[in-house]
RODRENVEX-679410 format. One record per residue (C-alpha): residue number from 1; x, y, z. Coordinates in steps of 0.001 Angstrom, whole numbers, plus 524288, in hexadecimal, padded with zeros to 5 digits. Layout:
// RODRENVEX-679410
+-----+-------+-------+-------+
!   n !     x !     y !     z !
+-----+-------+-------+-------+
! NUM !     X !     Y !     Z !
...
+-----+-------+-------+-------+
//
This chain:
// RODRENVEX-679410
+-----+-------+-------+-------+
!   n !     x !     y !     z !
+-----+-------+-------+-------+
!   1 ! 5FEE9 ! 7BD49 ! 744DC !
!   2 ! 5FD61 ! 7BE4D ! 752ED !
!   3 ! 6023E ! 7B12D ! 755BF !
!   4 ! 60ED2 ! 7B464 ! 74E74 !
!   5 ! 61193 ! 7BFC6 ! 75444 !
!   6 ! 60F5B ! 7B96D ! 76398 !
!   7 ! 617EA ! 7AEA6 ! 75FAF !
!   8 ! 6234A ! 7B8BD ! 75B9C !
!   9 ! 620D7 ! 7BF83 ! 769BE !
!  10 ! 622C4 ! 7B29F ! 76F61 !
!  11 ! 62F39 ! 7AEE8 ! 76A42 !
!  12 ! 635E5 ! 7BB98 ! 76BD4 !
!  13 ! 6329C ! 7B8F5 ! 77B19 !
!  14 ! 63796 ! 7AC00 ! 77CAD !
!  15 ! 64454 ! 7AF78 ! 772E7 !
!  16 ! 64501 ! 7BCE1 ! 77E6C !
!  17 ! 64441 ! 7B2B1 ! 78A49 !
!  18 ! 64D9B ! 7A8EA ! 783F2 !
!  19 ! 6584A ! 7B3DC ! 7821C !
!  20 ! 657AB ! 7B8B0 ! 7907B !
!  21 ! 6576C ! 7AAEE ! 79553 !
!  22 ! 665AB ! 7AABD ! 78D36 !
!  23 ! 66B6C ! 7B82F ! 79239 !
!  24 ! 666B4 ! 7B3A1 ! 79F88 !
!  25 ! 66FE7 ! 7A9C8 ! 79E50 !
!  26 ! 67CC6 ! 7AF7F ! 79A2F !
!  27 ! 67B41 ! 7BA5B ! 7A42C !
!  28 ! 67A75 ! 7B099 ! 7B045 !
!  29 ! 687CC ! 7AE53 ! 7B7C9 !
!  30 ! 68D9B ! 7A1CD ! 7BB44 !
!  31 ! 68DC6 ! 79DB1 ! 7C801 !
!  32 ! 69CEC ! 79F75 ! 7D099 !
!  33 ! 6A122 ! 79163 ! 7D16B !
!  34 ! 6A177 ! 78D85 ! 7DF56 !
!  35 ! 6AD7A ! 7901B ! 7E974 !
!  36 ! 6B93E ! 7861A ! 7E84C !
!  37 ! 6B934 ! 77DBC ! 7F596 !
!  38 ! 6C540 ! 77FDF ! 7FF08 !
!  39 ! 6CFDE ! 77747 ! 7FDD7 !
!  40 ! 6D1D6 ! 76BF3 ! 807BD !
!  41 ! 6DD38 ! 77159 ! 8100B !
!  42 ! 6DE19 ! 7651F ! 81448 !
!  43 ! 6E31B ! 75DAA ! 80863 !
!  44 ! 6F152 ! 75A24 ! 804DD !
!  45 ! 6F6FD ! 763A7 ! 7FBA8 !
!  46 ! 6F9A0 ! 75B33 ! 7EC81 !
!  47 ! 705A1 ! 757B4 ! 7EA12 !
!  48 ! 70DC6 ! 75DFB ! 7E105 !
!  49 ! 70F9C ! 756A7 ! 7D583 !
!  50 ! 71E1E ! 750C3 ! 7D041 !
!  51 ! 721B0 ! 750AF ! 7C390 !
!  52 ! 71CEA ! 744BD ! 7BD8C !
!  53 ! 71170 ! 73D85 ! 7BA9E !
!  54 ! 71165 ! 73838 ! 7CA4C !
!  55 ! 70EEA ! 741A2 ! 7D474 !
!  56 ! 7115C ! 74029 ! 7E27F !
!  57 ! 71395 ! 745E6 ! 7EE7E !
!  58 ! 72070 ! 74BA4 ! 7F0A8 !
!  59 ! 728FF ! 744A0 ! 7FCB0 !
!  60 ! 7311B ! 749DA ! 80541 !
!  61 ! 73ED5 ! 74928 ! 8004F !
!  62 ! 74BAD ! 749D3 ! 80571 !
!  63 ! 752DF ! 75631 ! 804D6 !
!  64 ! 762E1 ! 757DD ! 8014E !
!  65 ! 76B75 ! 76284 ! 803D0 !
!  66 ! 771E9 ! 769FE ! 7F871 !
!  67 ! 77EF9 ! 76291 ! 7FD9F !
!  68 ! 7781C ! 75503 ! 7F978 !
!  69 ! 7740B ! 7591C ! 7ED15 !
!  70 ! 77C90 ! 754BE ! 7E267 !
!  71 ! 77D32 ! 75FC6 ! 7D82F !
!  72 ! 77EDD ! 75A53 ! 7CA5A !
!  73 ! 78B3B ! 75BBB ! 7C510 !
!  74 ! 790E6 ! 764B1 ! 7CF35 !
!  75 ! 79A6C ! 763C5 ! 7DC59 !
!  76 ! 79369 ! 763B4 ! 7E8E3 !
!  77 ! 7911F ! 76F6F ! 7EF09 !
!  78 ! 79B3A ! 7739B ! 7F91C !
!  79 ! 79937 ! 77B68 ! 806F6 !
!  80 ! 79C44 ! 78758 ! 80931 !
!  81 ! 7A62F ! 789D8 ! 810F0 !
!  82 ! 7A6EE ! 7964A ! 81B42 !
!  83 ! 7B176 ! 7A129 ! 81693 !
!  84 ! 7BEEF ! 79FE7 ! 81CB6 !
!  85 ! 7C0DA ! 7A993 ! 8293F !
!  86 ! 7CADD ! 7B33E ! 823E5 !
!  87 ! 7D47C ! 7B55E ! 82F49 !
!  88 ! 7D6D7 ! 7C4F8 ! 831FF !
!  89 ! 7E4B8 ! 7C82B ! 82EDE !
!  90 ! 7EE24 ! 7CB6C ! 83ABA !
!  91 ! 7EF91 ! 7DAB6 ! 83D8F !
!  92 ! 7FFBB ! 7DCE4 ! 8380B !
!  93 ! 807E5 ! 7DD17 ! 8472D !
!  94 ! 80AAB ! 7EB59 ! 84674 !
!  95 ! 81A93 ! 7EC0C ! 847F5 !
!  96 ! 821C7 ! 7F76D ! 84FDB !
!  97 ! 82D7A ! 7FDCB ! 846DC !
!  98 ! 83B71 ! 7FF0C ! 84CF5 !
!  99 ! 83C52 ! 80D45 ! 85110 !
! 100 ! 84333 ! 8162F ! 84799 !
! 101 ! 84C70 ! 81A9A ! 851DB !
! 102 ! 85ABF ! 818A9 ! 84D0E !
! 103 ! 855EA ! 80C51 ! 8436C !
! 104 ! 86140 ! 81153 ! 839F9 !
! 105 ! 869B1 ! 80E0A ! 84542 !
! 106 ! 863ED ! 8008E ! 846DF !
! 107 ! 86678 ! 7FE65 ! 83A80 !
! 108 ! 87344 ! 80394 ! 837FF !
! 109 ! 87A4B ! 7F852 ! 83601 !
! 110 ! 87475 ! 7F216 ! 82C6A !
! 111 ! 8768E ! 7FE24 ! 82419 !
! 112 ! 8842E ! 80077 ! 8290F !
! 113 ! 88628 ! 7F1FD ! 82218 !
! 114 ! 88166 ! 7F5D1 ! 8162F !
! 115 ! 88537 ! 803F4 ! 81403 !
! 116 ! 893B8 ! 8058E ! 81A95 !
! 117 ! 89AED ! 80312 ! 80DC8 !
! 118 ! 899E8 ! 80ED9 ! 80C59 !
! 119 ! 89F9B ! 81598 ! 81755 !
! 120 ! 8AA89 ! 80AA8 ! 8185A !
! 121 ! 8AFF0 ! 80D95 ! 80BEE !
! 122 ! 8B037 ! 81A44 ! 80D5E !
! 123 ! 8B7C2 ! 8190A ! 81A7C !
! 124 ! 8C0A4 ! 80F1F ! 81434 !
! 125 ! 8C3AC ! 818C0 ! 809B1 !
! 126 ! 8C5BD ! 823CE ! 812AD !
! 127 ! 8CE25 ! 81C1E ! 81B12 !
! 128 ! 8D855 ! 81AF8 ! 81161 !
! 129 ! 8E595 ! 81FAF ! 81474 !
! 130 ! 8E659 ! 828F6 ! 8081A !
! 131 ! 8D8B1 ! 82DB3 ! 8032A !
! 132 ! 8DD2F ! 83311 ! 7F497 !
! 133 ! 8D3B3 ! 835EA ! 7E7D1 !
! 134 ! 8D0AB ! 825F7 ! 7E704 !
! 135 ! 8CD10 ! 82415 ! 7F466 !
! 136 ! 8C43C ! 8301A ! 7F326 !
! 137 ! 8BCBC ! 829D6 ! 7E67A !
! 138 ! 8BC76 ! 81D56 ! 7ECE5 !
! 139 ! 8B403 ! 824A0 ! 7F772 !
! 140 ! 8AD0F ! 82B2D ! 7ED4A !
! 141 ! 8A98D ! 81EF4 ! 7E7E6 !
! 142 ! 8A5CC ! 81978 ! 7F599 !
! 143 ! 89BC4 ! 825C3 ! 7F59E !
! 144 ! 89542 ! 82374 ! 7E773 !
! 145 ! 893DE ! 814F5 ! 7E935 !
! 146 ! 88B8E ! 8179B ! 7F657 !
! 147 ! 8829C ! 81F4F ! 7ED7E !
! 148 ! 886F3 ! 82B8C ! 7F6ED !
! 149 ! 88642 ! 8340D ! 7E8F6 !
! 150 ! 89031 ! 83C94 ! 7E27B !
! 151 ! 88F06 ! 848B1 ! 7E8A8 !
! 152 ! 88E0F ! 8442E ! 7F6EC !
! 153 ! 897ED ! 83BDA ! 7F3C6 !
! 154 ! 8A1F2 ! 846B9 ! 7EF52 !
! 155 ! 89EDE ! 84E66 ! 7FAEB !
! 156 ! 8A13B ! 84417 ! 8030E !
! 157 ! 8AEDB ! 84046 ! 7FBEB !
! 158 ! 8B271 ! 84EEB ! 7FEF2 !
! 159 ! 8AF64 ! 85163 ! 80C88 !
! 160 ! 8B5D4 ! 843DC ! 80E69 !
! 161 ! 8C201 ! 8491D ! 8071F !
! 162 ! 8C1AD ! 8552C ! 81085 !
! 163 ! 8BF7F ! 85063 ! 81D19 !
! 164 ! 8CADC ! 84529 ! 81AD2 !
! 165 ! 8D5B1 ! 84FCE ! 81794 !
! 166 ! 8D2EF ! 85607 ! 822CE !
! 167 ! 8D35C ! 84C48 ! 82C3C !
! 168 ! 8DF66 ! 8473F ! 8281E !
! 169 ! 8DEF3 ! 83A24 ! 82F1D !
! 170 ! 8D3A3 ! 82FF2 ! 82BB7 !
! 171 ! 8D2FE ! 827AA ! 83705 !
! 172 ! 8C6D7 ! 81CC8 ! 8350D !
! 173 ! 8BDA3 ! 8238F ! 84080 !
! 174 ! 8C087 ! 83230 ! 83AB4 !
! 175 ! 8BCD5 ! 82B1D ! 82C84 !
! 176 ! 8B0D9 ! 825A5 ! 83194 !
! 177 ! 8AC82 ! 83179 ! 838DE !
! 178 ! 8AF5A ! 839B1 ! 82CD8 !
! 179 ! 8AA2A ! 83157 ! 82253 !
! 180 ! 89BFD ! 83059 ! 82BB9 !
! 181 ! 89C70 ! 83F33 ! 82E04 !
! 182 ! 89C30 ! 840AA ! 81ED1 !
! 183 ! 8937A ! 8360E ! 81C40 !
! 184 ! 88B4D ! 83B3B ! 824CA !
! 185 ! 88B17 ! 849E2 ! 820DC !
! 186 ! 8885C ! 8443D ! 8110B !
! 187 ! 87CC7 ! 83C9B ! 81750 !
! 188 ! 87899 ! 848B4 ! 81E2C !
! 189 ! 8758F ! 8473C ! 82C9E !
! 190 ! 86BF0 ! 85469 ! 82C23 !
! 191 ! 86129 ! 85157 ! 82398 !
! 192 ! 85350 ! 84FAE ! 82806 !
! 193 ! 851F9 ! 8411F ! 826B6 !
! 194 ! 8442A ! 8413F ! 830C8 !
! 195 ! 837F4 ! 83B30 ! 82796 !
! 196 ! 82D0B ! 844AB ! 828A7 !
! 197 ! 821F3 ! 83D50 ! 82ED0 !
! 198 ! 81DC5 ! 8446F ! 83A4A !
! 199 ! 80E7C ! 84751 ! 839B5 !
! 200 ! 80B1B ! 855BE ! 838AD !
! 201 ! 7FEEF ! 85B27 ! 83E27 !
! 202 ! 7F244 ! 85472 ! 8375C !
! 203 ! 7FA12 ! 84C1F ! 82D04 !
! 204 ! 80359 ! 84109 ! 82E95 !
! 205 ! 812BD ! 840B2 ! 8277D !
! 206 ! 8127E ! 83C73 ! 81B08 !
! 207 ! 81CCA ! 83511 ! 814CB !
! 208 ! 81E84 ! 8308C ! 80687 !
! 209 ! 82739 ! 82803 ! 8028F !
! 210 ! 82C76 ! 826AF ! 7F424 !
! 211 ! 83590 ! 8200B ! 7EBBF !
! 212 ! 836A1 ! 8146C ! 7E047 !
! 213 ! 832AD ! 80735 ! 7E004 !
! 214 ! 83DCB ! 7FFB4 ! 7E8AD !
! 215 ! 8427A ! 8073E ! 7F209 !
! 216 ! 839CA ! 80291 ! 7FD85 !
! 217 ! 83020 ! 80D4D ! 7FE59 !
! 218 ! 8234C ! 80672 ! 8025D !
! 219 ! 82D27 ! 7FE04 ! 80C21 !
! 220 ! 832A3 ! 80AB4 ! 81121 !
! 221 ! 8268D ! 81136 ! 811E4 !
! 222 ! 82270 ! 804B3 ! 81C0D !
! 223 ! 82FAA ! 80656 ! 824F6 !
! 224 ! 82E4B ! 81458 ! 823D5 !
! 225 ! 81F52 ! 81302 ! 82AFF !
! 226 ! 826FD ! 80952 ! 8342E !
! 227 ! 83112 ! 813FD ! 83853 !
! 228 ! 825A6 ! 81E5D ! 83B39 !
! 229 ! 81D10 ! 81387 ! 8408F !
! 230 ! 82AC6 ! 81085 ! 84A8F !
! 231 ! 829DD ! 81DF2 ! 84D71 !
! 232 ! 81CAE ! 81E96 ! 8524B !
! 233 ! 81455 ! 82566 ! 84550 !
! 234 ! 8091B ! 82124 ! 84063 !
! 235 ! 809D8 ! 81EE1 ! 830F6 !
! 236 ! 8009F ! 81C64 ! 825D2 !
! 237 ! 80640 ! 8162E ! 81A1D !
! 238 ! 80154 ! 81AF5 ! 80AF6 !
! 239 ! 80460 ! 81089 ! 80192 !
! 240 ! 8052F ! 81937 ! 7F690 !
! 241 ! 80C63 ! 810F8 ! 7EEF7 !
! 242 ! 7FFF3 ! 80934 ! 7E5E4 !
! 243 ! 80864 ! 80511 ! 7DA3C !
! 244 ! 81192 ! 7FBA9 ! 7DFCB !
! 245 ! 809C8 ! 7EE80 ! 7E36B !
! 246 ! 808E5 ! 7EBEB ! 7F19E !
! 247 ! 80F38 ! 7F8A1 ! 7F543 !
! 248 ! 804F7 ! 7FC02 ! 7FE6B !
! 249 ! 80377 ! 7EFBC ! 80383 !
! 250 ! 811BF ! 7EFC8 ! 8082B !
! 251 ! 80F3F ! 7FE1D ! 80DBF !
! 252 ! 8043F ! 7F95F ! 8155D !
! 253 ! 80BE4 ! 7ED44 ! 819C1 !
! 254 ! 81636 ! 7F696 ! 82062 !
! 255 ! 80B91 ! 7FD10 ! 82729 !
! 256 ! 8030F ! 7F2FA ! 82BC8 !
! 257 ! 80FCE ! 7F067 ! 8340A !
! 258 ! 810F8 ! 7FC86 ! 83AFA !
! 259 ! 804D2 ! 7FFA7 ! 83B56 !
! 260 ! 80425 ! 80B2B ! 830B9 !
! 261 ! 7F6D8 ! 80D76 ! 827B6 !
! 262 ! 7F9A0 ! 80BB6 ! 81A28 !
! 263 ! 7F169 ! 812C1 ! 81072 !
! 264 ! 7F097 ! 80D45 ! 80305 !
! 265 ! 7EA14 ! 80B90 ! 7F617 !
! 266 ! 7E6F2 ! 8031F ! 7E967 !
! 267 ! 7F1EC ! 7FD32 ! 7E265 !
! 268 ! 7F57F ! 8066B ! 7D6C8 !
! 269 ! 7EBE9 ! 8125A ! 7DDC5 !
! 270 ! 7F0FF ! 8217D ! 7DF6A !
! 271 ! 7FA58 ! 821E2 ! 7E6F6 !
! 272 ! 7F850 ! 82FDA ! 7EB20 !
! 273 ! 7EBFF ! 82B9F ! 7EEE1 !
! 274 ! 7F23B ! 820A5 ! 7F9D9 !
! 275 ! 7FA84 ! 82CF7 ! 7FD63 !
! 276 ! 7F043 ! 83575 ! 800C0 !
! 277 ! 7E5CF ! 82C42 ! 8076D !
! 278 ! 7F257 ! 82863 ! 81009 !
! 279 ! 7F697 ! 836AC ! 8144F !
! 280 ! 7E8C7 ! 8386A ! 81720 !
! 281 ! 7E7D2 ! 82BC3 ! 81E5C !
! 282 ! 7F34E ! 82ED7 ! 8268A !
! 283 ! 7EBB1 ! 83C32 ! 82A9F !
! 284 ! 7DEE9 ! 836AF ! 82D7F !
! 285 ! 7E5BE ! 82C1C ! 836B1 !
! 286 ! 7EE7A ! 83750 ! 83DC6 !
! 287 ! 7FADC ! 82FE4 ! 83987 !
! 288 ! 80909 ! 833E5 ! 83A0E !
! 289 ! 80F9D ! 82F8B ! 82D18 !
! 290 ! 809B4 ! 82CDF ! 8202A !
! 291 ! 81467 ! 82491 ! 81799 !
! 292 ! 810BD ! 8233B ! 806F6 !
! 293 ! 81681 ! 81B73 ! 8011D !
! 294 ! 8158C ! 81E28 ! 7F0AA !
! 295 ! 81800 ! 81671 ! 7E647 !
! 296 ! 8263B ! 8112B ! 7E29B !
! 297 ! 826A6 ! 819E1 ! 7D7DB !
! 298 ! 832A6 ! 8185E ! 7CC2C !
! 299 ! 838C9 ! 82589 ! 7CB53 !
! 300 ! 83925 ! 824D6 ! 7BDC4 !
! 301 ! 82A72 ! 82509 ! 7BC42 !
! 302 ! 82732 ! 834E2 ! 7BA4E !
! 303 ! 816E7 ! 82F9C ! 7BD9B !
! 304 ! 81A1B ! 82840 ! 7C92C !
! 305 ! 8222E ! 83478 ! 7CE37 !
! 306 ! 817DA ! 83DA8 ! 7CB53 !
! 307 ! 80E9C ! 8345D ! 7D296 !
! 308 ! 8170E ! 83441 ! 7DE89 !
! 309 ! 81609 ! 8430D ! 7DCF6 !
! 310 ! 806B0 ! 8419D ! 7DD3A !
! 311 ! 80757 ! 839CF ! 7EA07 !
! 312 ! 80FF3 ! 8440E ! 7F03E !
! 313 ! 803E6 ! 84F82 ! 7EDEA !
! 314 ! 7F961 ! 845EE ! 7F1EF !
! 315 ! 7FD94 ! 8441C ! 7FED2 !
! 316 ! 801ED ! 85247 ! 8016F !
! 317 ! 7F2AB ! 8556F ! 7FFC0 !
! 318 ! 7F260 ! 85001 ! 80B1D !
! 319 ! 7FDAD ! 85438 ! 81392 !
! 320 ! 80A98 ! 857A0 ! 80D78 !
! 321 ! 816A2 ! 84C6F ! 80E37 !
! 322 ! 81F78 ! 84DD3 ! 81884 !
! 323 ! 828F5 ! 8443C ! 814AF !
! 324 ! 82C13 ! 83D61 ! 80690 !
! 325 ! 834CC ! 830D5 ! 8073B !
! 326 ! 83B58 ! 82D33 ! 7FA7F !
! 327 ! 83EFB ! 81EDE ! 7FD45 !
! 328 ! 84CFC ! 81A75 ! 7F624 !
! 329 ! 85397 ! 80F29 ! 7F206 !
! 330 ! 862A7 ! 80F3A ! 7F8A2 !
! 331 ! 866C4 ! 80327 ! 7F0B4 !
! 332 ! 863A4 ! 80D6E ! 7E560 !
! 333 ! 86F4E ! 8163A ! 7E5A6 !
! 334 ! 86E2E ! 820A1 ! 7DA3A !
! 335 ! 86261 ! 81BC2 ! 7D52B !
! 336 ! 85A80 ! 82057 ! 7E0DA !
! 337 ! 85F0F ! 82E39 ! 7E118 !
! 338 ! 85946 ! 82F70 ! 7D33B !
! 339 ! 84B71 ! 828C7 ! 7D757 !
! 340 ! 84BB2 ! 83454 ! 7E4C2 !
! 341 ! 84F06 ! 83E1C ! 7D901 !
! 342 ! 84262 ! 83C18 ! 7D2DC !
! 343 ! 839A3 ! 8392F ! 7E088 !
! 344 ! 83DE6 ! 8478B ! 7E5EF !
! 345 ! 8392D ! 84D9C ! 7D835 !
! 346 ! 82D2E ! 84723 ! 7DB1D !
! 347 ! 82A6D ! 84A7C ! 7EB18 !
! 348 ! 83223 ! 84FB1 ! 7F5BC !
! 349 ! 83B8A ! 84513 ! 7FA5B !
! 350 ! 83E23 ! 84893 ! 807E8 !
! 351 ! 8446C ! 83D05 ! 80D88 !
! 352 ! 849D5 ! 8309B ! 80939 !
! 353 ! 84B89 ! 822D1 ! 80C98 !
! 354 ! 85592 ! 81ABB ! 807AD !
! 355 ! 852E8 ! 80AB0 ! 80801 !
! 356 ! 85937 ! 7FCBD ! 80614 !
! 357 ! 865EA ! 80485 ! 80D29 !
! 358 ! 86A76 ! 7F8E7 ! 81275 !
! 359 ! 86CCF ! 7F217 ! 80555 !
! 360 ! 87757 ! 7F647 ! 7FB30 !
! 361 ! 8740E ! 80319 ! 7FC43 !
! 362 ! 88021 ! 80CF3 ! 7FE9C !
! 363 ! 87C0E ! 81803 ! 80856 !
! 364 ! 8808F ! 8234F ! 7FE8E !
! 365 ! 87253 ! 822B3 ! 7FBAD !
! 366 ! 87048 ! 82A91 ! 80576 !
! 367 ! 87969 ! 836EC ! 803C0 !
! 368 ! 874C6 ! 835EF ! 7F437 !
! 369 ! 864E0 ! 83431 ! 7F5D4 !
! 370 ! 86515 ! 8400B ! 7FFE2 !
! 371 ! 86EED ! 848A4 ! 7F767 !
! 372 ! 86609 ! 84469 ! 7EB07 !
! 373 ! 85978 ! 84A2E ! 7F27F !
! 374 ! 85D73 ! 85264 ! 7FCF6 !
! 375 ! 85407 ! 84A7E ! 806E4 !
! 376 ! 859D9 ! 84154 ! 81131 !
! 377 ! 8594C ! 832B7 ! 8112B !
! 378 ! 84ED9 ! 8319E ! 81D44 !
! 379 ! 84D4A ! 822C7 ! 81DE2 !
! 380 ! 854A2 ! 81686 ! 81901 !
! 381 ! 8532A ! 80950 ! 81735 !
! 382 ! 85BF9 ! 7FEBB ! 81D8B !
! 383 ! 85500 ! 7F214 ! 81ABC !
! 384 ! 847ED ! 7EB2A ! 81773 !
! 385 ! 84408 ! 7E98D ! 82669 !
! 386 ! 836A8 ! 7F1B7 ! 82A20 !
! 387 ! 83FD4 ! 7F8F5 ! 83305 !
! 388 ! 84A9F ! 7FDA2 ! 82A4A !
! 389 ! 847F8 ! 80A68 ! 826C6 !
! 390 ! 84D7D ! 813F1 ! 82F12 !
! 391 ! 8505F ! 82390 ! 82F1C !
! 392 ! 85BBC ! 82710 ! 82861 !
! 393 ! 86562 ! 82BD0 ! 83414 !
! 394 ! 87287 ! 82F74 ! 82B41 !
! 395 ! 87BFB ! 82BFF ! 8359D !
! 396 ! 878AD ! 81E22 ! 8383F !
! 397 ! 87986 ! 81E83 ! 829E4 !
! 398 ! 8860F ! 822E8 ! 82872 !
! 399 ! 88B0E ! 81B7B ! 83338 !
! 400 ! 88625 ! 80FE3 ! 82D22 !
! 401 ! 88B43 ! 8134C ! 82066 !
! 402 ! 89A35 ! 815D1 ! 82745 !
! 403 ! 899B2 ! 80A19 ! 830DE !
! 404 ! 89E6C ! 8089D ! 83E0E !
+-----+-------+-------+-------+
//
């Protein structure tokens, strides 16, 4: 029994030392492999492989420019060549305007050739030996043709009628001196023909002109700045005129030559807007005249009329108008004194200035326009030159309506 029980004792013990002999084991840590060597500096780096199965070392190769490469399927390349040196355009030659000073004069005879049908049939018709009822129509006739007007020309008829029964005898000089001292008095020698553009204190004179497509406005506007330019002013143009293409670059044209600042705006923009920046302009730079030109507006358009009307209270926000030009057609005849009709129920024509009087226009024009708006004819035109607009002086004009 006791032999049994020492052999159990002695195999627990060995089965207890083989199990920590096994733990041992598991617990013990493996030993850190050892540190890598350091690489031999000295080697040659490995090449790097091409595709393929052979590898070798690359070569040194030839290099080409991207000129020498052909590109497939494409144009060889081109250079690129430097931008062209844009030339600066020559500053306009700034031209000097005849002086205003008798210019009607100067010009006289070329409107004495084109206007004195007039006064030589009325002296042929006067110097008739017996001046009964026909003769008198005839004159009448004369009168109406000239576009003088019914009424002036009736008064005329009569004074004539007068003044030859009284002086009995009708020799050619007393007929010439009579017909120009009636001419003259229908013309009338005492209006106020001076255009308002002298500066008054802190604003410049401001000048519109108006009138229809055709009649030379923007051009007049131009030889008007010429004329003020002649006579020493400073002027800044306002091409208020945005509906009719290139209007403001012909403005600006006619300034660039004299020197005058034109003010202007986008094609189709307010007009009253252009207006007003340019009134302002003119103050800002101290200058003497400020011309606007508006639109060429059809007087049978009530909206363009009510927007020349719009223009006109624009600019007197700034300073009120001194002068408003309504430019006119001579070759017209009637048909002009019905577009002024509707311009002075718009603004307040105070002047006007008859062009293209050196064509087939009759000089009648003159007594009807003035009777028509009871404002004198201040300016005319005698010609497309850039110096042929001149003040209205009514007896070169009747003188060159009568002849020598």
């Amino acid at each position: 029994m006791e032999t049994i029980i020492l052999a159990v004792v002695i195999a627990v013990v060995v089965l207890g030392a083989l199990g920590g002999l096994v733990v041992g084991s598991r617990r013990r840590k493996p030993l850190p492999p050892p540190p890598p060597s350091p690489p031999d500096i000295t080697a040659a780096p490995p090449a790097e492989p091409h595709v393929g199965d052979e590898a070798e070392t690359p070569r040194e190769e030839p290099r080409r420019t991207i000129e020498e490469v052909d590109l497939p399927g494409g144009s060889a390349p081109t250079a690129v060549e430097e931008p062209p040196v844009v030339e600066e355009l020559p500053v306009p030659e700034i031209e000097v305007p005849e002086p205003t000073a008798g210019r009607l004069v100067r010009l006289r005879a070329r409107l004495s050739r084109s206007q004195n049908a007039l006064g030589k049939g009325l002296l042929t018709l006067l110097s008739r030996e017996h001046l009964d009822e026909d003769t008198w129509e005839e004159i009448e006739d004369t009168l109406l043709t000239a576009d003088v007007g019914v009424q002036p020309t009736q008064e005329l008829v009569d004074r004539l009628r007068e003044r030859v029964r009284v002086l009995g005898t009708r020799t050619p000089e007393e007929l010439r001196a009579l017909l120009r001292e009636e001419l003259l008095t229908l013309v009338g020698p005492d209006l106020d023909r001076t255009v308002k553009t002298e500066p008054a204190t802190g604003k410049p004179g401001i000048v519109m002109v108006v009138g229809v497509n055709g009649t030379g406005k923007t051009t007049t506007t131009g030889k008007l700045a010429r004329v003020l330019v002649a006579d020493g002013r400073s002027v800044v143009l306002g091409a208020a005129d945005t509906f009719r293409a290139a209007a403001a670059d012909q403005l600006q044209t006619w300034g660039e030559r004299v020197g005058a600042y034109t003010v202007r705006g986008p094609e189709g923009g307010d007009p009253a807007s252009v207006a007003f920046d340019a009134v302002k302009e003119g103050k800002e730079m101290g200058s003497d005249v400020v011309l606007i030109d508006t639109a060429g507006r059809l007087h049978t358009k009530t909206g363009l009329m009510d927007e020349l009307g719009k223009v006109k209270r624009v600019v007197e926000k700034q300073a009120p108008l001194d002068e408003i030009l309504l430019v006119l057609d001579a070759t017209t005849g009637q048909n002009g004194l019905v577009q002024a009709r509707v311009f002075a129920e718009v603004v307040d024509i105070s002047g006007i200035v008859l062009t293209k009087l050196d064509g087939t226009a009759k000089g009648g024009i003159v007594v009807a326009v003035q009777r028509e708006l009871g404002v004198p004819v201040k300016l005319i035109g005698l010609g497309e030159g850039a110096d042929d607009l001149a003040p209205f002086e009514p007896e070169a004009f009747v003188d060159a309506l009568i002849g020598d």
